[in-house]
PDBQT receptor file of N, H, CA, C and O in Angstrom, charges set to zero:
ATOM      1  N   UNK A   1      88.204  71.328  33.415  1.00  0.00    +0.000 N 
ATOM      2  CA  UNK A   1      88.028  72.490  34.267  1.00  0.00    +0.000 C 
ATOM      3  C   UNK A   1      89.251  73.390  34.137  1.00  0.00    +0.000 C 
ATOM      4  O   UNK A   1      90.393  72.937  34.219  1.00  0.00    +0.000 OA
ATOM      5  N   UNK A   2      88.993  74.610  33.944  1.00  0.00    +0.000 N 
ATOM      6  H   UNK A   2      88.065  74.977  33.877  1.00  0.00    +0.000 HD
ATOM      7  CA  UNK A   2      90.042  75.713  33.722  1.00  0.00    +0.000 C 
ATOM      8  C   UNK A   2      91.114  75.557  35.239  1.00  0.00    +0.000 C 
ATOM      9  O   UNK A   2      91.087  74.621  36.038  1.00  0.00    +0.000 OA
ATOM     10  N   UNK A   3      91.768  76.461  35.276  1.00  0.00    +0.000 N 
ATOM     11  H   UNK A   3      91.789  77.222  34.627  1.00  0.00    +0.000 HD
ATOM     12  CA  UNK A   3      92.724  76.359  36.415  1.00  0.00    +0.000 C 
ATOM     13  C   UNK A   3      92.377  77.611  37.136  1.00  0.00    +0.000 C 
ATOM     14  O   UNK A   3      92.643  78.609  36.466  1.00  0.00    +0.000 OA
ATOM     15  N   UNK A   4      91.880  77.845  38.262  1.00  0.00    +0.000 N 
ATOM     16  H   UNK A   4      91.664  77.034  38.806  1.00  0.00    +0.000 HD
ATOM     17  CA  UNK A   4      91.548  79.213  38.898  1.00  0.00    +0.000 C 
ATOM     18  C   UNK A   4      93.115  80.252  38.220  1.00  0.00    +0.000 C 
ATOM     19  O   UNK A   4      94.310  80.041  38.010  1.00  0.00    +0.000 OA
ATOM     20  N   UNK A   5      92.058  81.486  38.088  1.00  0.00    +0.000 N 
ATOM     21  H   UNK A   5      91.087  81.658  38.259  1.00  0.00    +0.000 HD
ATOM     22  CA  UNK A   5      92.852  82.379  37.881  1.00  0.00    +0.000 C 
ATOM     23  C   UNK A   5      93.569  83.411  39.418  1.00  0.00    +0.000 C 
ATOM     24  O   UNK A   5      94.625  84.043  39.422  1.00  0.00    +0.000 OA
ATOM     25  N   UNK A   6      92.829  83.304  40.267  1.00  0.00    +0.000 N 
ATOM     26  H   UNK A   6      91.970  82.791  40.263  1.00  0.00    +0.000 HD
ATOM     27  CA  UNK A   6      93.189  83.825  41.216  1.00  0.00    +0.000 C 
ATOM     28  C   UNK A   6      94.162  83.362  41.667  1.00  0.00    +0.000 C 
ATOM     29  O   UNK A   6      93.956  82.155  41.795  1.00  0.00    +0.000 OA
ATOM     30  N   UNK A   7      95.750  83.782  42.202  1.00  0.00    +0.000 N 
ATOM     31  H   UNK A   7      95.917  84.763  42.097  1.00  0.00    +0.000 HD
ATOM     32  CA  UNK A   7      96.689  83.041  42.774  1.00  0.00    +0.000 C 
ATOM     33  C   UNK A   7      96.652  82.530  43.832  1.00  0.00    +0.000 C 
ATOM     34  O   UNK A   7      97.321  81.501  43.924  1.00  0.00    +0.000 OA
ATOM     35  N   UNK A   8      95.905  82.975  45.045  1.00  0.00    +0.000 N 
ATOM     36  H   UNK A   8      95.362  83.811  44.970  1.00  0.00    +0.000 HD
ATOM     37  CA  UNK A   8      96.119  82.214  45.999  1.00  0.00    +0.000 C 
ATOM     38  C   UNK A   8      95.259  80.794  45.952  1.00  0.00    +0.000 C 
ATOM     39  O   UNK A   8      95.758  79.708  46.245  1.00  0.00    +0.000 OA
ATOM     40  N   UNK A   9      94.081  80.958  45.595  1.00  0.00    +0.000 N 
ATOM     41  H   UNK A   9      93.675  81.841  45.357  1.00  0.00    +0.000 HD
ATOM     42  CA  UNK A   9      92.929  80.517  44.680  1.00  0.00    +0.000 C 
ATOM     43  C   UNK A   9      93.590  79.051  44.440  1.00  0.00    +0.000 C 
ATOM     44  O   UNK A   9      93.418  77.997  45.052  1.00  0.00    +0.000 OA
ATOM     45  N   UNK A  10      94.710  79.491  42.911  1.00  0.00    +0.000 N 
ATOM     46  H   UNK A  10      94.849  80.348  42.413  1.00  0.00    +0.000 HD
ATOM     47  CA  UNK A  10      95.304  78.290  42.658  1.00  0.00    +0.000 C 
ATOM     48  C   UNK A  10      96.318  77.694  42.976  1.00  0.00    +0.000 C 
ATOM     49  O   UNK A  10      96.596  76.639  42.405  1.00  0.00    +0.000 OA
ATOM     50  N   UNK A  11      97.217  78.273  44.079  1.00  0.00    +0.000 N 
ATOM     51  H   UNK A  11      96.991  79.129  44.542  1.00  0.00    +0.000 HD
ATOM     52  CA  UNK A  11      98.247  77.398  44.978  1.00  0.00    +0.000 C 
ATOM     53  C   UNK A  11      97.135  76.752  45.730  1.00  0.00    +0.000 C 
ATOM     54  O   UNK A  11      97.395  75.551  45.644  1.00  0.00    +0.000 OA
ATOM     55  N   UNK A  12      95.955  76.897  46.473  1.00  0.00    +0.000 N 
ATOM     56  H   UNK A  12      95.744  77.872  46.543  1.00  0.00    +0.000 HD
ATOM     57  CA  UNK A  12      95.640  76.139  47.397  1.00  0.00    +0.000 C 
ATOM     58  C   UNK A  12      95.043  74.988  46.509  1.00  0.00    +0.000 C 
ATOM     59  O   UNK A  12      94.924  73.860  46.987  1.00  0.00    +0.000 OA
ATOM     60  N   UNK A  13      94.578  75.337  44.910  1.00  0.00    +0.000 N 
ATOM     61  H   UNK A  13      94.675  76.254  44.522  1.00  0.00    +0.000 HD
ATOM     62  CA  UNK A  13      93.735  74.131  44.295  1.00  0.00    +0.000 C 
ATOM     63  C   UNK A  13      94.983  72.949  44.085  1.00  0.00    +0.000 C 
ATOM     64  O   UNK A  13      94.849  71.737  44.258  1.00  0.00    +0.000 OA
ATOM     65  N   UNK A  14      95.651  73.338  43.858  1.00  0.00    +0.000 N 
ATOM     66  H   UNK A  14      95.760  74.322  43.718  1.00  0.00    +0.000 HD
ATOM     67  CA  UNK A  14      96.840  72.529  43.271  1.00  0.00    +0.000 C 
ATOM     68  C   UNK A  14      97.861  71.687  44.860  1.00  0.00    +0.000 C 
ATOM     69  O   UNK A  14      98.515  70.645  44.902  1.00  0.00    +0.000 OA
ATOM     70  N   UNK A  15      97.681  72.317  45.511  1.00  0.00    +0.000 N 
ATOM     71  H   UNK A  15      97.149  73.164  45.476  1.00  0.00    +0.000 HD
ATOM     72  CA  UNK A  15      98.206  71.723  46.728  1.00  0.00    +0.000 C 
ATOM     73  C   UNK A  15      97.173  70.733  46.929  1.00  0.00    +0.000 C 
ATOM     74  O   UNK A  15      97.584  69.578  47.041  1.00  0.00    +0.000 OA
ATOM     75  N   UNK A  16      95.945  70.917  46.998  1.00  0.00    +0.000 N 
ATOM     76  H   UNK A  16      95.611  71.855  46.907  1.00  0.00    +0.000 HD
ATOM     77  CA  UNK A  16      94.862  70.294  47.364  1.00  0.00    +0.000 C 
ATOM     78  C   UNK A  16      94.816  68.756  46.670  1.00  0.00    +0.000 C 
ATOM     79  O   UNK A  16      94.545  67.660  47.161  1.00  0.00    +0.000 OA
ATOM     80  N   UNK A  17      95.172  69.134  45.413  1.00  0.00    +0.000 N 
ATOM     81  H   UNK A  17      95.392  70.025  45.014  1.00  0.00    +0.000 HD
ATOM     82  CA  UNK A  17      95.087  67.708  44.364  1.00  0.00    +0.000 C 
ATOM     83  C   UNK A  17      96.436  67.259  44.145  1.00  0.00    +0.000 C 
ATOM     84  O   UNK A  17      96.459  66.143  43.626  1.00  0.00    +0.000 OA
ATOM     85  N   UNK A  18      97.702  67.819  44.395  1.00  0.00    +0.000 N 
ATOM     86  H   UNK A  18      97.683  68.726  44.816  1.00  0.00    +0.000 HD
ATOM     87  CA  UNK A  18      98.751  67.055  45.295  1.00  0.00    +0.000 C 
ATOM     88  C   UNK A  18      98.580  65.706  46.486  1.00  0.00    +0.000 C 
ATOM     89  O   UNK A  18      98.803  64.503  46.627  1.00  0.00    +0.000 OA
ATOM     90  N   UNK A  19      98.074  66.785  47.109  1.00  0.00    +0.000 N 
ATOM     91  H   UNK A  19      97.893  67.762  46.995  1.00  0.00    +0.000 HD
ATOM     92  CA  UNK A  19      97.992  66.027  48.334  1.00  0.00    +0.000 C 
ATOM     93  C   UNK A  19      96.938  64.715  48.149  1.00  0.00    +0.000 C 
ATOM     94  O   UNK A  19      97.040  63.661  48.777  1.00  0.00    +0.000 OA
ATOM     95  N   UNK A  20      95.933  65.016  47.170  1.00  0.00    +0.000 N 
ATOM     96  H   UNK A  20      95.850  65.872  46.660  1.00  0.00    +0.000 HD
ATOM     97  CA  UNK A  20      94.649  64.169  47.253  1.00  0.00    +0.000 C 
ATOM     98  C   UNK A  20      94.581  63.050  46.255  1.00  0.00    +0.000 C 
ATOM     99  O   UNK A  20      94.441  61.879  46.606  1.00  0.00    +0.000 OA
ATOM    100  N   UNK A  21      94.697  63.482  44.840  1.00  0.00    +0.000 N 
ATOM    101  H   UNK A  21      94.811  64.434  44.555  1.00  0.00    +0.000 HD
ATOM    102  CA  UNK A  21      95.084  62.904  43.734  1.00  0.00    +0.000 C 
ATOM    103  C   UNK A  21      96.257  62.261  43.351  1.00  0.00    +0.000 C 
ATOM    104  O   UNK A  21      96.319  61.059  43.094  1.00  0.00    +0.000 OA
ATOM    105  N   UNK A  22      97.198  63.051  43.308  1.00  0.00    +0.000 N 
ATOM    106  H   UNK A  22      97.148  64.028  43.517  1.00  0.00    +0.000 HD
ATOM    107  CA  UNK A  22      98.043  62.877  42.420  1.00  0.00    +0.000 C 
ATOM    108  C   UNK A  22      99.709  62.671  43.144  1.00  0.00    +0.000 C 
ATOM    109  O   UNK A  22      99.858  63.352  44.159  1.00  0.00    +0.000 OA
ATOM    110  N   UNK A  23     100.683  61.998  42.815  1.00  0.00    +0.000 N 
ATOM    111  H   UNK A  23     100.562  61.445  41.990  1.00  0.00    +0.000 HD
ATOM    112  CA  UNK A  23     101.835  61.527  43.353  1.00  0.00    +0.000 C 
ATOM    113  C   UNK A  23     103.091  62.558  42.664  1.00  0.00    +0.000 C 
ATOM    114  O   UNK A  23     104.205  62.736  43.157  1.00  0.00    +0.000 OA
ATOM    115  N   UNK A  24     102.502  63.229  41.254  1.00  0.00    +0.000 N 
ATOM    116  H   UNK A  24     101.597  63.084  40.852  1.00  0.00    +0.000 HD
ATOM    117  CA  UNK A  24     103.415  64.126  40.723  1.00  0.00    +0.000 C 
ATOM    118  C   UNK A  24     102.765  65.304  39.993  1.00  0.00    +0.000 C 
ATOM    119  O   UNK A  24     101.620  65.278  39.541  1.00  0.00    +0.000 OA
ATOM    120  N   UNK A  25     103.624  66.356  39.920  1.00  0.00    +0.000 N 
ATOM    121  H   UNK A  25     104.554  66.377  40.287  1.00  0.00    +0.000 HD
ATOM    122  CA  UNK A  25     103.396  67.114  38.484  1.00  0.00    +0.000 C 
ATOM    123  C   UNK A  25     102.963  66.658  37.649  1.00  0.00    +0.000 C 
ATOM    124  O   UNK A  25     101.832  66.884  37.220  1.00  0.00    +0.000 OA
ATOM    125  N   UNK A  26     103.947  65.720  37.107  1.00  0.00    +0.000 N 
ATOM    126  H   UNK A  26     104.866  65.536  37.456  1.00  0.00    +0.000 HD
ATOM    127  CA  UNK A  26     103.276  65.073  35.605  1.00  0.00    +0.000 C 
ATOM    128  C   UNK A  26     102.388  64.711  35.666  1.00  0.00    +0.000 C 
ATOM    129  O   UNK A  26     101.693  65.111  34.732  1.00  0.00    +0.000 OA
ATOM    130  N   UNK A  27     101.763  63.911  36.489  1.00  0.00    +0.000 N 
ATOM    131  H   UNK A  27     102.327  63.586  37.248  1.00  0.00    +0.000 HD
ATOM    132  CA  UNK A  27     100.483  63.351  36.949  1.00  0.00    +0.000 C 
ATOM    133  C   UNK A  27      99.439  64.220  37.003  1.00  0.00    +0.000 C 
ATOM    134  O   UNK A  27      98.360  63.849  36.541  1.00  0.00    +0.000 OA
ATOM    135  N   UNK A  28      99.581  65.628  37.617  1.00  0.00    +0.000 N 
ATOM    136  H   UNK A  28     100.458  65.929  37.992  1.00  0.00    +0.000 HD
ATOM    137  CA  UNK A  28      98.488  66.363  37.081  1.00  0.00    +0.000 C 
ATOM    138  C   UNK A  28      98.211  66.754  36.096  1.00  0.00    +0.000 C 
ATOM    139  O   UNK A  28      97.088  66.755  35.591  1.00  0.00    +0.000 OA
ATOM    140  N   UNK A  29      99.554  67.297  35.502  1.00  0.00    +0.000 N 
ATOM    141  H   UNK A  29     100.465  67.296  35.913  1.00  0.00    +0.000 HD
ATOM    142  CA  UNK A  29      99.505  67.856  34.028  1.00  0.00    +0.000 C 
ATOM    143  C   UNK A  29      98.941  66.780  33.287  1.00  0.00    +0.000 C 
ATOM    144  O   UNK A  29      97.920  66.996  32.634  1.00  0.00    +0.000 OA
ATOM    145  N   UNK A  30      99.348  65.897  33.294  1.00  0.00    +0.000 N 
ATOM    146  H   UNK A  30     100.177  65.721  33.825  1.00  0.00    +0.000 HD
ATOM    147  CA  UNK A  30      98.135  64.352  32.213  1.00  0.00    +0.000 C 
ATOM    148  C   UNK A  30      96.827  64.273  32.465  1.00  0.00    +0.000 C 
ATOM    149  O   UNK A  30      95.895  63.932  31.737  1.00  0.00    +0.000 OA
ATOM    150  N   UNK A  31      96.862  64.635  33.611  1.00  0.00    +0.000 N 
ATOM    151  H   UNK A  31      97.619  64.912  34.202  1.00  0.00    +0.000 HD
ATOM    152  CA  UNK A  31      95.131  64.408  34.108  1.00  0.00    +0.000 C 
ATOM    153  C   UNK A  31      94.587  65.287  33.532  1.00  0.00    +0.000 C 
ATOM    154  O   UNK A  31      93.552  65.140  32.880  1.00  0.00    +0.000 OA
ATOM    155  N   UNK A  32      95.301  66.518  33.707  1.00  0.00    +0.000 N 
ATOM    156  H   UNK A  32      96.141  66.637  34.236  1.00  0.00    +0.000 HD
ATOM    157  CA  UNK A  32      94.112  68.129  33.974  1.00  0.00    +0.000 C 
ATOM    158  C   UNK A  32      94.388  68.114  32.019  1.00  0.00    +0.000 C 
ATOM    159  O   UNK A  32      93.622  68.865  31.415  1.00  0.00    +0.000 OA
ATOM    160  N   UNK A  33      95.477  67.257  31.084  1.00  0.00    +0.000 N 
ATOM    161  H   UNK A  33      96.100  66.647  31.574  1.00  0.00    +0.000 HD
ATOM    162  CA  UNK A  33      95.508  67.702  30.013  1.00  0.00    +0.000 C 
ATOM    163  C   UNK A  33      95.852  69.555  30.056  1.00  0.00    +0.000 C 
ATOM    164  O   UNK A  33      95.050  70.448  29.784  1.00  0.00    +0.000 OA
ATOM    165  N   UNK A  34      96.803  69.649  30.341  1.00  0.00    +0.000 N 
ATOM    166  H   UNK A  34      97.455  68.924  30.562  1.00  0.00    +0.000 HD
ATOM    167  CA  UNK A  34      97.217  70.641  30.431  1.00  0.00    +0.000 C 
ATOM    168  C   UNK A  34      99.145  70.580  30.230  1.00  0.00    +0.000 C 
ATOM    169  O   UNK A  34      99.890  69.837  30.868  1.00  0.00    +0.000 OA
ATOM    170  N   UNK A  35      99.510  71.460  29.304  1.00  0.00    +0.000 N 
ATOM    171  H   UNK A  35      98.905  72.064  28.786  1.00  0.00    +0.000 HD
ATOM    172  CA  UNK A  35     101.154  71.291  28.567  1.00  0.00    +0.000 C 
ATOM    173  C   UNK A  35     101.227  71.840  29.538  1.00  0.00    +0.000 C 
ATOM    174  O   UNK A  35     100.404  72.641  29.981  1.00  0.00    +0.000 OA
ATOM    175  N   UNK A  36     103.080  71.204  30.445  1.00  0.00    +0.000 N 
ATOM    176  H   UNK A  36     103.749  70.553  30.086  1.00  0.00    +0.000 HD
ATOM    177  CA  UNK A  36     103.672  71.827  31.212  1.00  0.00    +0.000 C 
ATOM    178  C   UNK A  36     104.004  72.857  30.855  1.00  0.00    +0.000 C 
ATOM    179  O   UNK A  36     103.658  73.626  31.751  1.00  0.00    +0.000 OA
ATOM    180  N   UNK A  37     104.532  73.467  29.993  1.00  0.00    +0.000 N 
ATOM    181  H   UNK A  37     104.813  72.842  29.265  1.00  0.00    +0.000 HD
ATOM    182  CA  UNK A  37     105.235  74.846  29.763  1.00  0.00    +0.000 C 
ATOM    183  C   UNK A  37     104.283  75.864  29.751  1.00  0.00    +0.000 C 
ATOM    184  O   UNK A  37     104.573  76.862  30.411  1.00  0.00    +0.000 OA
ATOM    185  N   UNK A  38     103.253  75.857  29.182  1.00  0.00    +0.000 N 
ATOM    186  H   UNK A  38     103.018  75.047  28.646  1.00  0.00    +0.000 HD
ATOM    187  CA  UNK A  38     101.801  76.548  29.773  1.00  0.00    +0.000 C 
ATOM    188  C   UNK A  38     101.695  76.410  31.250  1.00  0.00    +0.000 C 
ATOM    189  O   UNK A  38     101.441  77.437  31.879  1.00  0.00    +0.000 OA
ATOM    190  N   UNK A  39     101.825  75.481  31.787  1.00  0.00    +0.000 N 
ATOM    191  H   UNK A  39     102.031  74.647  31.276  1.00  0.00    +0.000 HD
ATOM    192  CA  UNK A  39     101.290  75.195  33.294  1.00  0.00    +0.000 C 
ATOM    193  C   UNK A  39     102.240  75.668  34.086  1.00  0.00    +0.000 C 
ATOM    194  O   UNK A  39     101.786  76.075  35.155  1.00  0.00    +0.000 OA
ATOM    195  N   UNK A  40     103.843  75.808  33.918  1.00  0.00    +0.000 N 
ATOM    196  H   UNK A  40     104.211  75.477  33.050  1.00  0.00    +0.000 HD
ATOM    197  CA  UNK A  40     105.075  76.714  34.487  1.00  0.00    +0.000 C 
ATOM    198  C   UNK A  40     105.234  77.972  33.821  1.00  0.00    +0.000 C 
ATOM    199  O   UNK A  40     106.122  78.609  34.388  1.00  0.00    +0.000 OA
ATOM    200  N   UNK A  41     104.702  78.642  32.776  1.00  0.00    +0.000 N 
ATOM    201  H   UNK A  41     103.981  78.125  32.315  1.00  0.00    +0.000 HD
ATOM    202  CA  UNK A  41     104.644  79.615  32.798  1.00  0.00    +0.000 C 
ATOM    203  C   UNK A  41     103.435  80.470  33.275  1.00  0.00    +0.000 C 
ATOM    204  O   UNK A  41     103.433  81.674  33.020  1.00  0.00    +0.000 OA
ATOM    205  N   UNK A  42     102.156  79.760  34.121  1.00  0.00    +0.000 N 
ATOM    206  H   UNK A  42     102.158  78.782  34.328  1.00  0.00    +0.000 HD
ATOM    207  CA  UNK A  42     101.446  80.257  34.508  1.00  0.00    +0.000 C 
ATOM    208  C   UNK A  42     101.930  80.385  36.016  1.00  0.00    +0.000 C 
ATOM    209  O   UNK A  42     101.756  81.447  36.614  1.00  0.00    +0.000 OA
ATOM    210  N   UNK A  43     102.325  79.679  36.412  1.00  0.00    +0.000 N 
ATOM    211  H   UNK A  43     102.467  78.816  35.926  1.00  0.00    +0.000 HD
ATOM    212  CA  UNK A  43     102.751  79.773  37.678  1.00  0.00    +0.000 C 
ATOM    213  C   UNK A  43     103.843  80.632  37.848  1.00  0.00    +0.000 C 
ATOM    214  O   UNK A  43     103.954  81.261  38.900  1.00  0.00    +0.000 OA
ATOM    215  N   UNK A  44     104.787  80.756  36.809  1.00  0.00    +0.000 N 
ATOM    216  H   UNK A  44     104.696  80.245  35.954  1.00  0.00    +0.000 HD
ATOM    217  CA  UNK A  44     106.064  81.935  37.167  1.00  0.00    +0.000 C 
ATOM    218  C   UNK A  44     105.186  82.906  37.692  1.00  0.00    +0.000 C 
ATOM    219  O   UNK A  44     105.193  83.386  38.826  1.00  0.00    +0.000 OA
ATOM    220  N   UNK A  45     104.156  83.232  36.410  1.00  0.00    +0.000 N 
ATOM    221  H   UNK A  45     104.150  82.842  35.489  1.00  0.00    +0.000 HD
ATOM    222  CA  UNK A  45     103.391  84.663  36.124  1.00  0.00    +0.000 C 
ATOM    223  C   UNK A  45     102.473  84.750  37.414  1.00  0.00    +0.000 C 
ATOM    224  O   UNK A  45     101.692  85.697  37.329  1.00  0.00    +0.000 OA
ATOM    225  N   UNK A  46     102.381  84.174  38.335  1.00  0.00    +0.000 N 
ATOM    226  H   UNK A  46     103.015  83.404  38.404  1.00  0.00    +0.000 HD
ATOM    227  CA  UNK A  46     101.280  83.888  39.491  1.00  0.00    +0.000 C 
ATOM    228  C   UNK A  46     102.179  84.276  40.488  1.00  0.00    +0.000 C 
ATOM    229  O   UNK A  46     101.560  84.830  41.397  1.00  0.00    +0.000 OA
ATOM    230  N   UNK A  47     103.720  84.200  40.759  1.00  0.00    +0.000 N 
ATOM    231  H   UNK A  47     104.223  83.751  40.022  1.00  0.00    +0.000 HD
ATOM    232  CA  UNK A  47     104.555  83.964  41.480  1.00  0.00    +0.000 C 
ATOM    233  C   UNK A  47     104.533  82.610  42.420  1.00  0.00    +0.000 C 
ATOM    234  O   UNK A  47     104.665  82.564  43.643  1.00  0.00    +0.000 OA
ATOM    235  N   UNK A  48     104.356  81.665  41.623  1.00  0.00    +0.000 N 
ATOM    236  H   UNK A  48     104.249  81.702  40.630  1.00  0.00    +0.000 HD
ATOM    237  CA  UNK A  48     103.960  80.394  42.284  1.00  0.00    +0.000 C 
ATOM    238  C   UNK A  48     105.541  79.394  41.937  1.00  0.00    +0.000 C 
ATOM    239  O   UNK A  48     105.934  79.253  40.779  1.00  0.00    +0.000 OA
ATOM    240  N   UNK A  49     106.111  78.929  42.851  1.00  0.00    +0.000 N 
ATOM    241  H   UNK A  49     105.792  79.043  43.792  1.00  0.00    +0.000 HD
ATOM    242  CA  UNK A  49     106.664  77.445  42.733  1.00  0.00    +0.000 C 
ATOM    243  C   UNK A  49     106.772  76.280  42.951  1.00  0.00    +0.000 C 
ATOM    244  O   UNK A  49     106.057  75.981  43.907  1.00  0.00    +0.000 OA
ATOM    245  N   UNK A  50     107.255  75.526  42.593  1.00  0.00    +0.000 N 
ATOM    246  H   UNK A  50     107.836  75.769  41.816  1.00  0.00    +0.000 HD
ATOM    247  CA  UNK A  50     106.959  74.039  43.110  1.00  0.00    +0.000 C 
ATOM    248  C   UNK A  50     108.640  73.691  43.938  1.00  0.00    +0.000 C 
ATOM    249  O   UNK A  50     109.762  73.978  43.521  1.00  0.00    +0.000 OA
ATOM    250  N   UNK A  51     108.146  72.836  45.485  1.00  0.00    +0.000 N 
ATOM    251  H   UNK A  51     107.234  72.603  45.823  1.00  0.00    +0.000 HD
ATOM    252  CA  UNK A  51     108.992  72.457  46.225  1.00  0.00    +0.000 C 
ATOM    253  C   UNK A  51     108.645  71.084  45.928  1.00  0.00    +0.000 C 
ATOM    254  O   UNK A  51     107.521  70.697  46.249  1.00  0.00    +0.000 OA
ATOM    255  N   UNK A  52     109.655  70.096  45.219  1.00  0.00    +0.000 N 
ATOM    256  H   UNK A  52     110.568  70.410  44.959  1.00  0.00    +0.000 HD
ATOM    257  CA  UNK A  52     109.354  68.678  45.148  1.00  0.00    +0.000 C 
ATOM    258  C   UNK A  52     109.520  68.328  46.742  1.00  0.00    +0.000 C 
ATOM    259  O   UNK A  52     108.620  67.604  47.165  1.00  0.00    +0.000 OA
ATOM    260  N   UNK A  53     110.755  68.808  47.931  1.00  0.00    +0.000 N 
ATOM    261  H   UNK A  53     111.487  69.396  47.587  1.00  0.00    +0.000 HD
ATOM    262  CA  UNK A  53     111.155  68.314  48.832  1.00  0.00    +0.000 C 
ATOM    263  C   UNK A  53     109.873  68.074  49.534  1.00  0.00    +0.000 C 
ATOM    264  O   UNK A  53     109.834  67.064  50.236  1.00  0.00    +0.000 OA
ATOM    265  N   UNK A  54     108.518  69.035  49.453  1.00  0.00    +0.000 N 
ATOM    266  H   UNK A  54     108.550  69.856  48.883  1.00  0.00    +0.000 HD
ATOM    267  CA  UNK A  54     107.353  69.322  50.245  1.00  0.00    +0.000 C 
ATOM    268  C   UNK A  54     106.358  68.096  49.388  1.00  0.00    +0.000 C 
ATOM    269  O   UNK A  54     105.633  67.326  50.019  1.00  0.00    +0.000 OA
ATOM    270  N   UNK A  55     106.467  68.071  47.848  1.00  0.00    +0.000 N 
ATOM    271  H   UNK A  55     107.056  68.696  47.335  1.00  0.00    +0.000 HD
ATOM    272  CA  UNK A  55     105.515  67.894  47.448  1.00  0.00    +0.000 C 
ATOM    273  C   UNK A  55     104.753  69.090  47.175  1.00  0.00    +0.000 C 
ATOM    274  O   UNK A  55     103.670  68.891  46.624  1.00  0.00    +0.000 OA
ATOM    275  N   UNK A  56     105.020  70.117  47.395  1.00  0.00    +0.000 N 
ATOM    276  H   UNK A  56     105.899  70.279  47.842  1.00  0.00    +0.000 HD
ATOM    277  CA  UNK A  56     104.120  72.130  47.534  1.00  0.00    +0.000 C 
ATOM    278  C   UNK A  56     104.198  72.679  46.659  1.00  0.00    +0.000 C 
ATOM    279  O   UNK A  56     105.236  72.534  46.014  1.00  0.00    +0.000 OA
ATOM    280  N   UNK A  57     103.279  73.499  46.209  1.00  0.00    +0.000 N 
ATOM    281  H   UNK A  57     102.435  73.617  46.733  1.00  0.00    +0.000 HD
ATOM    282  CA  UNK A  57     103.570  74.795  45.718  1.00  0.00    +0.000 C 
ATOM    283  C   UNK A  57     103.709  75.677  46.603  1.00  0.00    +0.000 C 
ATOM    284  O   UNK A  57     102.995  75.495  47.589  1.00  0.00    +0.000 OA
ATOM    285  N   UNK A  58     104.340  76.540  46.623  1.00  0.00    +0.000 N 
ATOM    286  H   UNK A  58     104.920  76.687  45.822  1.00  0.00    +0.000 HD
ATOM    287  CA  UNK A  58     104.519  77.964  47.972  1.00  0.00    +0.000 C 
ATOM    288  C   UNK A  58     104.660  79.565  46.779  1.00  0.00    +0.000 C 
ATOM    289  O   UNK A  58     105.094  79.610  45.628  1.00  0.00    +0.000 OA
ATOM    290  N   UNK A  59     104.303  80.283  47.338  1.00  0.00    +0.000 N 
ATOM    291  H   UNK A  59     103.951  80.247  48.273  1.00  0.00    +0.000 HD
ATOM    292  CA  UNK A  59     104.419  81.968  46.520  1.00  0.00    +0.000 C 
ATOM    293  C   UNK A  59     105.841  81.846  46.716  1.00  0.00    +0.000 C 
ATOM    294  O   UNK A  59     106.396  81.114  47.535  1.00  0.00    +0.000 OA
ATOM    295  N   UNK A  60     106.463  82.750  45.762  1.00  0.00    +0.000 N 
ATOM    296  H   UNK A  60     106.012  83.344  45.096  1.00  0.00    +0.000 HD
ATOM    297  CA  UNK A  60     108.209  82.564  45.902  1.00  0.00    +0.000 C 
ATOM    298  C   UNK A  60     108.289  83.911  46.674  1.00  0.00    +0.000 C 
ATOM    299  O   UNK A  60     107.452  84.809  46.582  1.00  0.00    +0.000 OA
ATOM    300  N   UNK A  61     109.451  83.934  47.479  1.00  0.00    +0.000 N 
ATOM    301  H   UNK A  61     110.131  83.205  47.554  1.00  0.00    +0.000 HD
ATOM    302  CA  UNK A  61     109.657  85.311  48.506  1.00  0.00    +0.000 C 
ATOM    303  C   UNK A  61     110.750  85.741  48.334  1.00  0.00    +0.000 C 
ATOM    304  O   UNK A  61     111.130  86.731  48.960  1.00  0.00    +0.000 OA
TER     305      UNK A  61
């Protein structure tokens, strides 16, 4: 399954399978088969980051 293109779209998909699935990043990125550097440069470009302290992605402000 592609990764929603919509940003808010895909902070909430990715929080969602955080929370539900998965214990890490890497862990999704293996699952979804998806290269991190593709998968962090989609998110720069989204204005999306990752808070390990949360476990989150949050929009950067």
């Amino acid at each position: 399954m592609p990764l929603p293109s919509d940003p808010a779209i895909l902070l909430s998909y990715l929080n969602m399978k955080l929370r539900d699935e998965y214990d890490s990043v890497e862990q999704l990125c293996d699952d979804l088969d998806i290269d991190a550097d593709i998968f962090n440069r989609a998110l720069d470009k989204a204005g999306i980051e990752y808070f390990a302290e949360g476990k989150r992605f949050m929009f950067k402000s």
